[in-house]
Steps between C-alpha positions, in 0.01 A plus 500: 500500500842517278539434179738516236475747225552192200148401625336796350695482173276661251290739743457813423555738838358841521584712781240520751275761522597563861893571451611842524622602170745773676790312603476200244441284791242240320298183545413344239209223454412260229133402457389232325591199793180377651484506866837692518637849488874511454649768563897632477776793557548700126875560608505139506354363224690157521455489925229283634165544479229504817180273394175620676173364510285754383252472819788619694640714227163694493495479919853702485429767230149594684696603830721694303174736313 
């Protein structure tokens, strides 16, 4: 799902522990949203954000290990 960044007003994103930190190419999350993981581009900090559930979050990050 899409979402608007003005939903997460307030959230405080880290960048994820999976981004390369070579290029600067990040994805950041914000925890704290039960049921949810969003996550969004760090050159884009105002862009839309891509809501996951965190089932299928966890289901996408355990193909990648």
């Amino acid at each position: 799902m899409r979402a608007d960044i003005s939903r997460f007003s307030g959230a405080v994103w880290r960048t994820s522990t999976y981004s390369g930190s070579e290029n600067q190419n990040c994805v950041q999350v914000t925890d704290g949203v039960p049921g949810i993981l969003p996550v969004h581009d760090s050159k884009q900090p105002e862009g839309p954000v891509l809501v996951f559930g965190t089932d299928a979050w966890g289901s996408f990050i355990s193909t990648l290990a």
